[in-house]
BALOBA-1460 file (C-alpha; in Angstrom, 3 decimals):
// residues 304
<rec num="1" residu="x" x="-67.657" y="59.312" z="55.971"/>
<rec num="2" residu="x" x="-64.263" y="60.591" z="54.789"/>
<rec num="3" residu="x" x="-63.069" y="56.338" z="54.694"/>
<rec num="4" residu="x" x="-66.192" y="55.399" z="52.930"/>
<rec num="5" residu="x" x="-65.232" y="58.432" z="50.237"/>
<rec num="6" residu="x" x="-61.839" y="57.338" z="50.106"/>
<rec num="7" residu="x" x="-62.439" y="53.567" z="48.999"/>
<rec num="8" residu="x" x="-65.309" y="54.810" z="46.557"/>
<rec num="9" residu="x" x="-62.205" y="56.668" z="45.054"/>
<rec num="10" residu="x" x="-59.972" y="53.713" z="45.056"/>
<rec num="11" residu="x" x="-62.921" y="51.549" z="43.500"/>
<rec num="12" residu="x" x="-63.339" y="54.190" z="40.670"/>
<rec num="13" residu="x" x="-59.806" y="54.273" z="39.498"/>
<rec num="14" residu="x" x="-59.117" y="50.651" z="39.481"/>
<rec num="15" residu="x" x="-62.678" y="50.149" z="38.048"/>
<rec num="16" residu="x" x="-61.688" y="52.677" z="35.161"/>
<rec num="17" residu="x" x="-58.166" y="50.818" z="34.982"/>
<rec num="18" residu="x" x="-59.792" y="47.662" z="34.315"/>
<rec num="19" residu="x" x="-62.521" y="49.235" z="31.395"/>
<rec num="20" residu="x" x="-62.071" y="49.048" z="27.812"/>
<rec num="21" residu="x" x="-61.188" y="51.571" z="25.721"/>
<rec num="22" residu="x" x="-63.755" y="54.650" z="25.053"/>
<rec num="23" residu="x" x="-65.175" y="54.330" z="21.603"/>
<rec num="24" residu="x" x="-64.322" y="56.227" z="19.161"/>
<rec num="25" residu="x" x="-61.038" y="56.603" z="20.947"/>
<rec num="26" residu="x" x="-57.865" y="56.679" z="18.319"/>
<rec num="27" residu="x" x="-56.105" y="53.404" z="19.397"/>
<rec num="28" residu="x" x="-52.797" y="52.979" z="20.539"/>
<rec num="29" residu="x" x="-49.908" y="52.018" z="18.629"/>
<rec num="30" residu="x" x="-48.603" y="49.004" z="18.830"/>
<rec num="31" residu="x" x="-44.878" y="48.754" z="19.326"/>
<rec num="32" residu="x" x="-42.735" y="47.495" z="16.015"/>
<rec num="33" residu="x" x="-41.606" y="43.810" z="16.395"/>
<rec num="34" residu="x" x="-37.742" y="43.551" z="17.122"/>
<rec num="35" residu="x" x="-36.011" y="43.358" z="13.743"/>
<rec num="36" residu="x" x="-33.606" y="40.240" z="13.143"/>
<rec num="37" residu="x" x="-30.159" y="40.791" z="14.101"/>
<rec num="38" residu="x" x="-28.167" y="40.409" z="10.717"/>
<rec num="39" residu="x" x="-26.584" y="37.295" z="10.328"/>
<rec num="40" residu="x" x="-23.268" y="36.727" z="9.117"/>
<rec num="41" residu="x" x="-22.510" y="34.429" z="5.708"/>
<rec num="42" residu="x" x="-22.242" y="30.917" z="6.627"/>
<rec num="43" residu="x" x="-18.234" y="30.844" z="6.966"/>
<rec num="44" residu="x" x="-17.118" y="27.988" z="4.281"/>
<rec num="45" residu="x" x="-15.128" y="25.316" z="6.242"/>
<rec num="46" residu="x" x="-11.571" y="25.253" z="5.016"/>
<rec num="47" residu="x" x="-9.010" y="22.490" z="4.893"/>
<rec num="48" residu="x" x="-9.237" y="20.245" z="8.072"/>
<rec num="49" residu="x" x="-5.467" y="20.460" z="8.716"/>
<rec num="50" residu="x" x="-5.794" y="18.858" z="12.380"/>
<rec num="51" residu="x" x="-7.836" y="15.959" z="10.742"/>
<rec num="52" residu="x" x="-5.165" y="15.577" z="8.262"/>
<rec num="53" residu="x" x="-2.293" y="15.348" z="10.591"/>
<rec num="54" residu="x" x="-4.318" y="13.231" z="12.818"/>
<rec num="55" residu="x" x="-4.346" y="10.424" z="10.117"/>
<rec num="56" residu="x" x="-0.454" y="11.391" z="8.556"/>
<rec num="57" residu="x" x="1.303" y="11.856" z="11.509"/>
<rec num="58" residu="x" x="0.925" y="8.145" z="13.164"/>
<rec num="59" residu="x" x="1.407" y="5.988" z="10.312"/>
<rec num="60" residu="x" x="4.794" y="8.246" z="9.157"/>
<rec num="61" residu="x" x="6.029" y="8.051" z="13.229"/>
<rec num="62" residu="x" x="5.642" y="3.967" z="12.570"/>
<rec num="63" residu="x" x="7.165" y="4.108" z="9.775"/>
<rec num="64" residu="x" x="10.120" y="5.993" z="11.323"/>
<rec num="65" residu="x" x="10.197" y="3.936" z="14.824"/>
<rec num="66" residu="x" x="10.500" y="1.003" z="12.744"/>
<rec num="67" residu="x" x="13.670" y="2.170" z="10.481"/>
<rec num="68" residu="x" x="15.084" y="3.552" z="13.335"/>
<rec num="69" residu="x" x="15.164" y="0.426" z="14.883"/>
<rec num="70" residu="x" x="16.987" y="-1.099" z="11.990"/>
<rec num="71" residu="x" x="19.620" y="1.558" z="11.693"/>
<rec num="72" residu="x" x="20.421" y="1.059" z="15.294"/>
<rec num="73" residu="x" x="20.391" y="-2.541" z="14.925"/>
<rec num="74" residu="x" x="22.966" y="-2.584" z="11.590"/>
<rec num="75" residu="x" x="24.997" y="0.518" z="13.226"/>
<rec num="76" residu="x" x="28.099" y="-1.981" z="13.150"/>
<rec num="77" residu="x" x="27.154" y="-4.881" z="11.061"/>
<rec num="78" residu="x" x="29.121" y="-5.871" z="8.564"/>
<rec num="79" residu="x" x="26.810" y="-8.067" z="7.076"/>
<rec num="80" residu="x" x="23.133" y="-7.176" z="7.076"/>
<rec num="81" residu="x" x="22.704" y="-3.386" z="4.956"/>
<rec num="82" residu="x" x="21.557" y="-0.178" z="6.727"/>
<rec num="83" residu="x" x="18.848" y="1.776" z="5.261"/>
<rec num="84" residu="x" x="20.887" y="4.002" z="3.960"/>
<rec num="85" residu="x" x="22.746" y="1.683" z="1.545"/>
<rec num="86" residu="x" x="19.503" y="-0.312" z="0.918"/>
<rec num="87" residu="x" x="17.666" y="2.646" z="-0.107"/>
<rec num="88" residu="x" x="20.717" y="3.870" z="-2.520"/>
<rec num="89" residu="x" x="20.617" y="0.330" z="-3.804"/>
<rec num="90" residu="x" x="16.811" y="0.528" z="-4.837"/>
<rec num="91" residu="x" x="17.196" y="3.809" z="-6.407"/>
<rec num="92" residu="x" x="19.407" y="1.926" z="-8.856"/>
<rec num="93" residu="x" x="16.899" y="-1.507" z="-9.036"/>
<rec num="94" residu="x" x="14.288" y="1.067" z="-10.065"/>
<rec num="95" residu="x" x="15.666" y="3.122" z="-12.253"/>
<rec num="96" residu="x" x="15.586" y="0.247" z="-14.710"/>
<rec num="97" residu="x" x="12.969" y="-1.990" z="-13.640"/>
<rec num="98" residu="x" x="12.033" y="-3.621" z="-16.908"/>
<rec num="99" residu="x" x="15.191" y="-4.307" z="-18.240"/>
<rec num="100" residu="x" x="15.970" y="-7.927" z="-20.105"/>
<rec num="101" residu="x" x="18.695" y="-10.090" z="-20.246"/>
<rec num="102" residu="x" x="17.468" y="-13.751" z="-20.603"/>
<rec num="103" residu="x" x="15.098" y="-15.791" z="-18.964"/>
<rec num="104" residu="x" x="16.731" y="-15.645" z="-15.474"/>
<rec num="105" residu="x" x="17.521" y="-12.641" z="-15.571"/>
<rec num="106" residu="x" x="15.143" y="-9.331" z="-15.766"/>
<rec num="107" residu="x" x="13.804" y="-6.090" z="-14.426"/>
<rec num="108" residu="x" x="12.191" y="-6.408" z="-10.827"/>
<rec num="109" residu="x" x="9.207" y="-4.455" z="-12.650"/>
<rec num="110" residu="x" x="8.747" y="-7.982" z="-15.254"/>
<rec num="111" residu="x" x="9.083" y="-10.010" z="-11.952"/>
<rec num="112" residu="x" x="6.046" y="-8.500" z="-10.466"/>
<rec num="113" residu="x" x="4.285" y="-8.650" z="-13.565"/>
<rec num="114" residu="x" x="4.462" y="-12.187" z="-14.126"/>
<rec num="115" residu="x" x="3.631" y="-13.033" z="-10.638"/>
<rec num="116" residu="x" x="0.621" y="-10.651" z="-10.729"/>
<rec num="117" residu="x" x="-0.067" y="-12.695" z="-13.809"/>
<rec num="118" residu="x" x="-0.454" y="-15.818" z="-12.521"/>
<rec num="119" residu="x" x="-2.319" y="-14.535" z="-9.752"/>
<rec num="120" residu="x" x="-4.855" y="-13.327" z="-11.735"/>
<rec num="121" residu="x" x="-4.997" y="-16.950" z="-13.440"/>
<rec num="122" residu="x" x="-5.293" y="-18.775" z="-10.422"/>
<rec num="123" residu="x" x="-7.590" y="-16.796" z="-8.619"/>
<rec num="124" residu="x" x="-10.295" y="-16.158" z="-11.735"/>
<rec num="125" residu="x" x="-9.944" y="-19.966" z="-12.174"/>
<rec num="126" residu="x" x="-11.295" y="-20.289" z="-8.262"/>
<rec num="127" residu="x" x="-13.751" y="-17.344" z="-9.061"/>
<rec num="128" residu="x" x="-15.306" y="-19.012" z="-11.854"/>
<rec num="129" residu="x" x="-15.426" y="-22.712" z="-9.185"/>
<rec num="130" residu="x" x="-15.657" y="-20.518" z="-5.962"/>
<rec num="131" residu="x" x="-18.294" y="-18.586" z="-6.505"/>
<rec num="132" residu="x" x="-21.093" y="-20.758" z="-8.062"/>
<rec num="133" residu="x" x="-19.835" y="-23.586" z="-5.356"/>
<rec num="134" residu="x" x="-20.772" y="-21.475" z="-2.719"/>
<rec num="135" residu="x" x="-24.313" y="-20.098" z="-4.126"/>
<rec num="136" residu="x" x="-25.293" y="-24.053" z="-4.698"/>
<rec num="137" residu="x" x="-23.621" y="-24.956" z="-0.803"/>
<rec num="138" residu="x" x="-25.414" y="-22.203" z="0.934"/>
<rec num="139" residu="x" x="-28.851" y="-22.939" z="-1.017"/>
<rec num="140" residu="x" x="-29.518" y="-26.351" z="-0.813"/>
<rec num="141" residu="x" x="-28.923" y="-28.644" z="2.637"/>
<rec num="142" residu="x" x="-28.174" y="-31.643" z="0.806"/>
<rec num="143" residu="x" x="-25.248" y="-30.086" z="-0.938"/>
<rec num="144" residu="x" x="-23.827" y="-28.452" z="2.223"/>
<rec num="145" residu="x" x="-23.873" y="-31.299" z="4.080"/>
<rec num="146" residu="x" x="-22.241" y="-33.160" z="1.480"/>
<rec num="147" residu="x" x="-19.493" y="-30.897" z="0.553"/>
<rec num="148" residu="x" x="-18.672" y="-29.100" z="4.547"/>
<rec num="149" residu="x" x="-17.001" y="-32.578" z="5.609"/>
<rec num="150" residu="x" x="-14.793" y="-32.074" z="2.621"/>
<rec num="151" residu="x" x="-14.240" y="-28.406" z="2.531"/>
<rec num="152" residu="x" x="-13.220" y="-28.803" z="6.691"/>
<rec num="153" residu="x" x="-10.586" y="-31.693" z="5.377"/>
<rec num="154" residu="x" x="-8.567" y="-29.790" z="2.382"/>
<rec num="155" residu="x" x="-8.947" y="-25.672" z="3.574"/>
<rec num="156" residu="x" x="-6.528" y="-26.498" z="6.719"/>
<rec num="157" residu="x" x="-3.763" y="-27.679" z="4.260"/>
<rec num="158" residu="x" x="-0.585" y="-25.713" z="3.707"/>
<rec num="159" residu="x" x="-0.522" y="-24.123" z="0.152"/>
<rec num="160" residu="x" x="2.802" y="-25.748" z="-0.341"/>
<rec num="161" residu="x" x="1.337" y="-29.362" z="0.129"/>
<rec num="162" residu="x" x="-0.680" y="-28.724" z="-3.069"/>
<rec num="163" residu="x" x="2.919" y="-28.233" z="-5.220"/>
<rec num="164" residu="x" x="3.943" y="-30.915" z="-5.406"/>
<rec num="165" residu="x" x="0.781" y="-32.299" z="-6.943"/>
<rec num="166" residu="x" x="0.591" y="-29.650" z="-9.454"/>
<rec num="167" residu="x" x="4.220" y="-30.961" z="-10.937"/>
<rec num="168" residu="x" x="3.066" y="-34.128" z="-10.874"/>
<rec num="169" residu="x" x="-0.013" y="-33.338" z="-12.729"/>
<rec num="170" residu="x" x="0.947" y="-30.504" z="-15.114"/>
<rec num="171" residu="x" x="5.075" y="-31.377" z="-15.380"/>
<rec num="172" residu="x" x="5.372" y="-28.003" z="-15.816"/>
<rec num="173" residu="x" x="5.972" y="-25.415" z="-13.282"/>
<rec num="174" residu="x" x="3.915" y="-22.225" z="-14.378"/>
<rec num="175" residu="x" x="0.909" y="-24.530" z="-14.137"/>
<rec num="176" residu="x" x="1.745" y="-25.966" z="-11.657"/>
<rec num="177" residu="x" x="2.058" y="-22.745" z="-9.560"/>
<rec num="178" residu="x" x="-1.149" y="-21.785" z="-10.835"/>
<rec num="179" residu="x" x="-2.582" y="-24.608" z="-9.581"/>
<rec num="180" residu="x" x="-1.865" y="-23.864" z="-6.229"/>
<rec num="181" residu="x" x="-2.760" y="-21.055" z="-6.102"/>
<rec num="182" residu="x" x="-6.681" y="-21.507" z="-7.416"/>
<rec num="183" residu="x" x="-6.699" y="-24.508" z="-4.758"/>
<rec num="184" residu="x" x="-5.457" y="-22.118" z="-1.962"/>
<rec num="185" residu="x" x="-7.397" y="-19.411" z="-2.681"/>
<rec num="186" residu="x" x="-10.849" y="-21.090" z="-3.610"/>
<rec num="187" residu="x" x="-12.087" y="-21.582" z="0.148"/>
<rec num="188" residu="x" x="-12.459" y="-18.626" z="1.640"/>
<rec num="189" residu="x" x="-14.528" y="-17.714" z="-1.428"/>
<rec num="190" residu="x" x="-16.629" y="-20.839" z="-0.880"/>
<rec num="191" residu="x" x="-17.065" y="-20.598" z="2.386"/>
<rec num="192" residu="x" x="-17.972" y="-16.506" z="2.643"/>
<rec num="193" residu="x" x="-19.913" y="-16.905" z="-0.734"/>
<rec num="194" residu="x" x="-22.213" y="-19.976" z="1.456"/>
<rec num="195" residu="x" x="-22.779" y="-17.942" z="4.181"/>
<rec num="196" residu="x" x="-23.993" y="-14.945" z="2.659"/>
<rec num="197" residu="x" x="-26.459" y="-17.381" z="1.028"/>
<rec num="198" residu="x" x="-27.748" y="-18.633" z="4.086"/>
<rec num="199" residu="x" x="-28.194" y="-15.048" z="6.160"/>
<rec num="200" residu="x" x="-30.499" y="-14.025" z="3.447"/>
<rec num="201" residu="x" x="-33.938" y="-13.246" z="5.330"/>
<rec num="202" residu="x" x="-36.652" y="-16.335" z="4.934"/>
<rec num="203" residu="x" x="-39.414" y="-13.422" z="4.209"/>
<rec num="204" residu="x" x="-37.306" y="-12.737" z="0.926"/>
<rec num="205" residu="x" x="-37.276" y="-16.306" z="-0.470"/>
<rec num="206" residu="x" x="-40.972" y="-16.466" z="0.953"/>
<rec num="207" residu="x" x="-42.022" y="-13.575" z="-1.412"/>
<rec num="208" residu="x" x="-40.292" y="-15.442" z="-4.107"/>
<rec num="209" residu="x" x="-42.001" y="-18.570" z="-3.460"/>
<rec num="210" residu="x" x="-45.381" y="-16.897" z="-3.674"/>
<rec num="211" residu="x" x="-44.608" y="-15.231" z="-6.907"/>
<rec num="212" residu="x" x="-43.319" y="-18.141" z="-8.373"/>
<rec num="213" residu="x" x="-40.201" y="-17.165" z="-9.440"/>
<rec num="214" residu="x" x="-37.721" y="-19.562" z="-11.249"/>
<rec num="215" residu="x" x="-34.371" y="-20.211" z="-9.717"/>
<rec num="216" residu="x" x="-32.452" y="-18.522" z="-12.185"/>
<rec num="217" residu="x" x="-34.348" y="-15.041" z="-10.819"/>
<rec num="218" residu="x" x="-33.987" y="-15.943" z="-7.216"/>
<rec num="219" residu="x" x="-30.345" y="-16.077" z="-7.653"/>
<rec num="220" residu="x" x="-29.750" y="-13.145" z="-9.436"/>
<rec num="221" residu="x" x="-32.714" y="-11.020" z="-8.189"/>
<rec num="222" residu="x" x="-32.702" y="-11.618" z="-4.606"/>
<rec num="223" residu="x" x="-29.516" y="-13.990" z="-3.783"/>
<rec num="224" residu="x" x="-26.636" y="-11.777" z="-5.586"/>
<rec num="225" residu="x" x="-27.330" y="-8.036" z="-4.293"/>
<rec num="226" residu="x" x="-28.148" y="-9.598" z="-0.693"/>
<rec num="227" residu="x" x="-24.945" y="-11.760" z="-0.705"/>
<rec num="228" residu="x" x="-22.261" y="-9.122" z="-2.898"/>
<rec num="229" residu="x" x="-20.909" y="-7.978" z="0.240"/>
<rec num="230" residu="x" x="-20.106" y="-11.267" z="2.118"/>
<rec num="231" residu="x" x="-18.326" y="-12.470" z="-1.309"/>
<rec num="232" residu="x" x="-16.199" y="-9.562" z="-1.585"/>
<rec num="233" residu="x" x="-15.156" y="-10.266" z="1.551"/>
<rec num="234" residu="x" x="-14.260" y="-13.832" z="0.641"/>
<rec num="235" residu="x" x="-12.996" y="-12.784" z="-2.876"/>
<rec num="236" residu="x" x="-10.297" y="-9.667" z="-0.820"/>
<rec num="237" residu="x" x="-9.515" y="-12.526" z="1.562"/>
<rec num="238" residu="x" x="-8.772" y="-15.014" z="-1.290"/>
<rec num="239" residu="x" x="-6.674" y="-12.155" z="-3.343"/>
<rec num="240" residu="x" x="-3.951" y="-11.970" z="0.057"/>
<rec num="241" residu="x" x="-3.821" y="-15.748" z="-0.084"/>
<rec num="242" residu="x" x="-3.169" y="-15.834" z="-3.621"/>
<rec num="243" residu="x" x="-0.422" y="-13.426" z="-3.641"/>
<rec num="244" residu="x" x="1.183" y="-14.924" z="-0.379"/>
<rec num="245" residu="x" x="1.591" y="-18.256" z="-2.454"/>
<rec num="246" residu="x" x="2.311" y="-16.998" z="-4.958"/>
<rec num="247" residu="x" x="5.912" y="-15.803" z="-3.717"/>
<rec num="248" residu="x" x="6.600" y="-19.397" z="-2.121"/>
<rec num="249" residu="x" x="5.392" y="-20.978" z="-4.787"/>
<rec num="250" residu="x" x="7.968" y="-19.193" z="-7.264"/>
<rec num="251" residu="x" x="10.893" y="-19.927" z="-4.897"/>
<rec num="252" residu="x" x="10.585" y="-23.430" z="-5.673"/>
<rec num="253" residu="x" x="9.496" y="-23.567" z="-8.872"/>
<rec num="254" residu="x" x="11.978" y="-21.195" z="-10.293"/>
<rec num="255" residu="x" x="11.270" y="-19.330" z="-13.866"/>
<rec num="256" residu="x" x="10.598" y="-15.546" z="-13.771"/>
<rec num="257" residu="x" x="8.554" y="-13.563" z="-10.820"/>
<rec num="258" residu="x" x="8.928" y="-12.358" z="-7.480"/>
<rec num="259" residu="x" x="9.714" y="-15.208" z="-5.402"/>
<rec num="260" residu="x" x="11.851" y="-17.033" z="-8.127"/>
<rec num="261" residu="x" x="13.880" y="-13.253" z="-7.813"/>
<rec num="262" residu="x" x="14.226" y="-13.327" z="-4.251"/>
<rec num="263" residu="x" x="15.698" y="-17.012" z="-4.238"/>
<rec num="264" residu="x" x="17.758" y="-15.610" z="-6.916"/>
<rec num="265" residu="x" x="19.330" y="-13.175" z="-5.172"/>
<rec num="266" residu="x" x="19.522" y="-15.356" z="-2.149"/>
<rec num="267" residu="x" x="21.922" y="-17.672" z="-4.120"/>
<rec num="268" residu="x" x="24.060" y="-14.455" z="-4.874"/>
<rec num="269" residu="x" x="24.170" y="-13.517" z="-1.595"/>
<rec num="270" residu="x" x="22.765" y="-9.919" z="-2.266"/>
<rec num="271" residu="x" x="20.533" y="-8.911" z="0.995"/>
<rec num="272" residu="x" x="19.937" y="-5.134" z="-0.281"/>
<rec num="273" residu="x" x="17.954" y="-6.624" z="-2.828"/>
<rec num="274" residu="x" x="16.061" y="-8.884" z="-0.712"/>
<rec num="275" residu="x" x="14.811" y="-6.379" z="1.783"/>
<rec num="276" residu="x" x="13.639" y="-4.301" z="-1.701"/>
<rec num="277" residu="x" x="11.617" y="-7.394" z="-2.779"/>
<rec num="278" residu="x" x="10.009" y="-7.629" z="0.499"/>
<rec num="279" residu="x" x="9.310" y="-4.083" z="0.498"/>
<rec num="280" residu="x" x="7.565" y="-4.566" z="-2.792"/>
<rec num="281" residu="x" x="5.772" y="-7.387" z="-1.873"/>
<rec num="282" residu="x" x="4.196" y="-5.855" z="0.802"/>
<rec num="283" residu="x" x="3.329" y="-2.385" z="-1.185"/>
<rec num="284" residu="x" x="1.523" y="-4.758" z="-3.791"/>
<rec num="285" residu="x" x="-0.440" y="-6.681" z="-1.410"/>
<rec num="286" residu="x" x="-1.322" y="-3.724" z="0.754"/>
<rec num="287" residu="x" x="-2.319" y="-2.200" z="-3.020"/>
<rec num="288" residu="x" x="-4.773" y="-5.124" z="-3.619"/>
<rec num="289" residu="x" x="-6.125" y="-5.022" z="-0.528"/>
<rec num="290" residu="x" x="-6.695" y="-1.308" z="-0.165"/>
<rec num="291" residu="x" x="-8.642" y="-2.083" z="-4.022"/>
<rec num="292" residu="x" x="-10.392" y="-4.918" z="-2.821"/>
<rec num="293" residu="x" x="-12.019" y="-2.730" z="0.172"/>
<rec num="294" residu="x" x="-13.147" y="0.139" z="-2.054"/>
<rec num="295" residu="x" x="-14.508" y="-2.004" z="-4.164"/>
<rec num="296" residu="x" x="-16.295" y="-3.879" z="-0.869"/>
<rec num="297" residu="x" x="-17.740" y="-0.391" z="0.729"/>
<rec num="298" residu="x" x="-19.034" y="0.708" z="-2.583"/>
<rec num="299" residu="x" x="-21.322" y="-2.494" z="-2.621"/>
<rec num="300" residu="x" x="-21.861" y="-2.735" z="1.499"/>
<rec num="301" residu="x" x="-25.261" y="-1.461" z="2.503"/>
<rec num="302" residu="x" x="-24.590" y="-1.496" z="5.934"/>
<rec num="303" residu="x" x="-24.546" y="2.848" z="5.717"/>
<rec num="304" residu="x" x="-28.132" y="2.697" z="3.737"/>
């Protein structure tokens, strides 16, 4: 009797437990939602010193190992400068670099600007052939397999070969170092130029096909933007040939530029100002190149 009361009991509370809510009851509250803790202002990110010293620090440590190495090397030479005296002397070559007095014998600064001249002849003359050579190879079959037999002959032949045929053709020896350099320089644009022409997809000459478009509007709709990046790359490749033969070129011909003023100071036995010429040469080449790749990323649509 007393169990049987005692589980009615139990049933009853659990039973009113489990019931809704009386009517007419007030309901509960319910609790306020958690405000947001307060976040702080996005922090703005400063100067990436680390980054920065990351991309100084090796090329300056290079730089250092590799003058170190020649001031250890011409500690007791009597013959070859240090860097010491070749840097004193090329404070003194460029304090003046544009001065005149004759034909043989200017400013380093007219030098480079004569040689940077006829570069600039030689290679827009293999531009203007280059280019439109290696749209018509890479388009039609009949063409490349005409002209690859001949391209595979000449592009393995040292620029200086070509000289020699310049004097004999132009009997002059600006031209003729001109000359040599649009011949040297005017494969790699051919080539590159070709093979962008032939990577374009199928499915985009297809599409021109089907709306009949003229040649003239495949080429410059379709062919150019797909093919830009491959003939930078021939045209920055071309630019470092051009100025490499240009220098050898000038030490034979003679006449006013860079490698006509190394020979020159060669025959007067001055080294300081050799080692200053092939300083420049190299800051001029790696100045073309460096142009030549921004030039090449801004058209690249590999990042797209």
């Amino acid at each position: 009797m007393v169990s049987a009361v005692f589980h009615t009991s139990l049933d009853t509370r659990a039973a009113s437990a489990q019931a809704p809510a009386v009517i007419g009851a007030r309901p509960r509250a319910a609790a306020a939602p958690l405000a947001p803790a307060p976040q702080s202002a996005p922090r703005r990110p400063g100067f990436d010193w680390r980054g920065m010293l990351r991309k100084v620090l090796p090329p300056i440590a290079g730089i250092a190992l590799l003058v170190g190495i020649w001031a250890l090397a011409t500690i007791n030479s009597t013959t070859f400068p240090t860097p010491a005296a070749t840097f004193v002397e090329a404070i003194k070559v460029f304090s003046d670099p544009f001065y005149s007095k004759g034909p043989n014998d200017q400013g380093i600064g007219w030098n480079i600007l004569f040689s940077l001249e006829r570069v600039a002849v030689g290679f827009g003359l293999a531009a203007l052939v280059g280019i439109p050579l290696g749209f018509i190879i890479g388009r039609f079959e009949f063409a490349n397999s005409m002209v690859a037999p001949i391209i595979s002959l000449l592009k393995p032949v040292s620029p200086l070969a070509w000289l020699p045929i310049g004097l004999l053709v132009f009997k002059a020896a600006n031209p003729a170092a001109i000359w040599t350099i649009f011949i040297c320089s005017i494969w790699p644009m051919v080539v590159n130029t070709a093979v962008g022409v032939q990577r374009v997809p199928s499915d985009y000459l297809n599409v021109a096909r089907v709306l009949n478009l003229s040649e003239w509007k495949i080429v410059t709709k379709i062919l150019f933007p797909a093919v830009l990046p491959y003939m930078l790359t021939g045209v920055r490749l071309s630019v470092g040939t051009a100025w490499l033969v240009i220098v050898a070129a000038e030490m034979l011909t003679g006449g006013v530029g860079i490698g006509f003023w190394v020979w020159d100071e060669w025959n007067n036995l001055n080294v300081k100002h050799i080692l200053i010429a092939i300083l420049v040469i190299g800051v001029v080449g790696l100045l073309l190149e460096w142009a030549l790749i921004a030039v090449a990323k801004r058209f690249s649509y590999d990042e797209v």
